[in-house]
C-alpha positions in Angstrom: 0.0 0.0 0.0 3.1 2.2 0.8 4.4 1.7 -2.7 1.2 2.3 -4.7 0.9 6.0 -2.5 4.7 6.4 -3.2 4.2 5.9 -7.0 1.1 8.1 -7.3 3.0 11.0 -5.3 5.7 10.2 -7.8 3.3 10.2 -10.9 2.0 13.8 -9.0 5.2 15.2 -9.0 6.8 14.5 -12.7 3.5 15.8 -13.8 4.3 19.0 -11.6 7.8 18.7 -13.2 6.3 18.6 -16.8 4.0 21.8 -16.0 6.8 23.5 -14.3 9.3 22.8 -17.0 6.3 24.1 -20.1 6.0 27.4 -18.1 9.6 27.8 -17.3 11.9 26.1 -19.6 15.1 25.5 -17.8 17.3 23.0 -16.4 16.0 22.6 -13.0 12.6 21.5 -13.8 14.1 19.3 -16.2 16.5 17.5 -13.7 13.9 17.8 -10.6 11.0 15.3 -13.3 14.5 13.2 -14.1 15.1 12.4 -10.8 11.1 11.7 -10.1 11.2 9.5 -13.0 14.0 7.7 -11.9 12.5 7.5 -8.6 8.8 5.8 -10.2 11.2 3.3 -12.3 12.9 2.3 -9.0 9.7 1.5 -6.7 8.3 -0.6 -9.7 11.6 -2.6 -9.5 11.3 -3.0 -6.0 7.8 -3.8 -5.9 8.7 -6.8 -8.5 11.7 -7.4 -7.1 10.1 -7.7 -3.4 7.3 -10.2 -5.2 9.2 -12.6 -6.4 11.4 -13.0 -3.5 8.3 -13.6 -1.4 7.9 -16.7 0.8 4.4 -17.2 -0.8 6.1 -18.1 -4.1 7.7 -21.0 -2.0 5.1 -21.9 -0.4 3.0 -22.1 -3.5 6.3 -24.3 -5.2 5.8 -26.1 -2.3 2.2 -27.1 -2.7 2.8 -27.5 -6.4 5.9 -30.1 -5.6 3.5 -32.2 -3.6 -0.1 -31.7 -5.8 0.9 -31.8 -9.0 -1.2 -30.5 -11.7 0.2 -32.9 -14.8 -0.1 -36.0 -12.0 -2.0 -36.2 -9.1 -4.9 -33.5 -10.4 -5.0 -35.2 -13.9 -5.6 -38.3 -12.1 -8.1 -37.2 -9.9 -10.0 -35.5 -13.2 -9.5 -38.5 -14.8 -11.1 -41.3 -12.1 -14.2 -42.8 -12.0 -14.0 -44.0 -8.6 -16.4 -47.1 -9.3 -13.5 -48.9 -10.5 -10.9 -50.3 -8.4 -7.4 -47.4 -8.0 -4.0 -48.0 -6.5 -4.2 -46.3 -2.8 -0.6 -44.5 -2.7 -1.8 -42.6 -5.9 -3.6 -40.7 -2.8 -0.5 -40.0 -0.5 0.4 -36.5 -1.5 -3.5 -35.8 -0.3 -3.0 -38.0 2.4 0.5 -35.6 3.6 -1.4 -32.6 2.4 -3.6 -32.9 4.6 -1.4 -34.6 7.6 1.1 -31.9 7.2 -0.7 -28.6 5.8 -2.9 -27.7 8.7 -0.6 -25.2 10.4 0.7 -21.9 10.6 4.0 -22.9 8.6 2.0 -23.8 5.4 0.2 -20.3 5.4 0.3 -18.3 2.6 0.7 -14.6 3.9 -1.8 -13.3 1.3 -5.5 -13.9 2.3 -7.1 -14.9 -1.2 -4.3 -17.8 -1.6 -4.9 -18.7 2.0 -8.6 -18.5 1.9 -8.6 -20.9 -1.0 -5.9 -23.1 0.6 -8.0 -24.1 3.6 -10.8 -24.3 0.8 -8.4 -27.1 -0.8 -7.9 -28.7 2.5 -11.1 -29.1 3.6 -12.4 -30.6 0.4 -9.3 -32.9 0.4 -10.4 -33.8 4.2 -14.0 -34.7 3.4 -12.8 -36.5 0.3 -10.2 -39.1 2.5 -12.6 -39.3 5.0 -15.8 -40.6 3.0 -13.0 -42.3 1.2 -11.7 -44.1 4.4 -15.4 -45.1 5.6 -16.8 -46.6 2.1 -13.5 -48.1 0.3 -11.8 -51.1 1.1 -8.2 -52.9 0.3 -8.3 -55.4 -2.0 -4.5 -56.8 -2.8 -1.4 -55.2 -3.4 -2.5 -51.7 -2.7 -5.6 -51.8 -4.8 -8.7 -50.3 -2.8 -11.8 -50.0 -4.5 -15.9 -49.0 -3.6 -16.8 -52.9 -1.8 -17.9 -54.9 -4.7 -20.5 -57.0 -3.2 -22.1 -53.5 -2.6 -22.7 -53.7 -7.1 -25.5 -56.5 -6.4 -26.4 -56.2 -2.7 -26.8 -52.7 -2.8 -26.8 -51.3 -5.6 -28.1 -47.7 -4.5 -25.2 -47.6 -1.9 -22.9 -48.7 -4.7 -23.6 -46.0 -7.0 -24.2 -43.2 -4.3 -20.7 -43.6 -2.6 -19.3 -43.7 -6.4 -20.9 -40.5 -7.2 -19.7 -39.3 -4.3 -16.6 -39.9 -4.3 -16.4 -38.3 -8.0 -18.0 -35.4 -7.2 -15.3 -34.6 -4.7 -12.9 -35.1 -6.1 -14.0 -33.2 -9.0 -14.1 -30.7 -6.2 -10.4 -31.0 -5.2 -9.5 -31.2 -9.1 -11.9 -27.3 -9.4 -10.4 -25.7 -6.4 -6.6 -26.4 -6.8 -6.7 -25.2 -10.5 -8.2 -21.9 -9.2 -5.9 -21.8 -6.5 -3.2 -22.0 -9.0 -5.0 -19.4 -11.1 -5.3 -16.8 -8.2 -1.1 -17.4 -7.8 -0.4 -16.6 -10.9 -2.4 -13.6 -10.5 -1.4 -12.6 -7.5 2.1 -13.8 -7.6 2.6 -13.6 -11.1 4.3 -17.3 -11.6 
């Protein structure tokens, strides 16, 4: 907020300059808007400068390291979760949300924190309906029980739907939150 007032006082001034230097052409209004020019190209740099070494790019690098968009979110997209899936596909949701729900893995801006607890939350419901309505099967393989298919076939395809409809969730809200970084980061 300090820059932005900084810049418009600047912007104020070289205007000032310009005026000054149209009604009295000379070399001191020309050097005084020089100096207030260099000044506006300087708190520009710095504002950049000060962006990109903020620790909410690293945290966001962070999150993208662990939930990535080409793996983990493609696979979620991709699932229909009434057929059987290997279970440590799920880990990085599984540490997200073991090791995410602290004041460590806060992002300092409030939109990309608002939407990270958003993305944990949703992640949270999805492993725990996931927990209470999937079972192991062999060599990692956990799938939707499938004597459910013929004993109860509305259970079946509600915890199915379910279970696709949140993680469609998960897949919705980490592509905006990596929208909003790039917008507010600009990665």
């Amino acid at each position: 907020m300090l820059t932005k007032i900084l810049k418009l006082l600047n912007v104020f001034c070289l205007l000032g300059c310009v005026g000054w230097y149209m009604t009295h052409p000379d070399w001191e209004p020309f050097i005084t808007g020089i100096a207030f020019f260099a000044g506006l190209i300087g708190l520009e740099f710095s504002e950049t400068k000060s962006i990109k070494n903020s620790p909410d790019i690293k945290l966001f690098n962070k999150l993208i390291g662990l939930l990535p968009s080409a793996t983990l979110i493609e696979f979620l997209k991709n699932k229909d979760f009434g057929a059987a899936f290997q279970n440590d596909y799920l880990d990085p949701l599984r540490d997200f949300n073991i090791y995410w729900d602290n004041a460590e893995h806060e992002f300092m801006n409030g939109k990309l924190e608002k939407k990270r607890k958003e993305l944990l939350l949703e992640i949270d419901e999805f492993l725990d309906y996931l927990a209470h309505n999937t079972w192991p099967l062999r060599n990692g393989i956990q799938s939707i029980p499938a004597e459910w298919e013929e004993d109860q076939p509305e259970r079946w395809e509600r915890t199915k739907n379910e279970l696709n409809r949140l993680s469609d969730r998960i897949v919705i809200i980490h592509q905006d939150l990596v929208r909003l970084a790039k917008k507010e980061l600009h990665v």
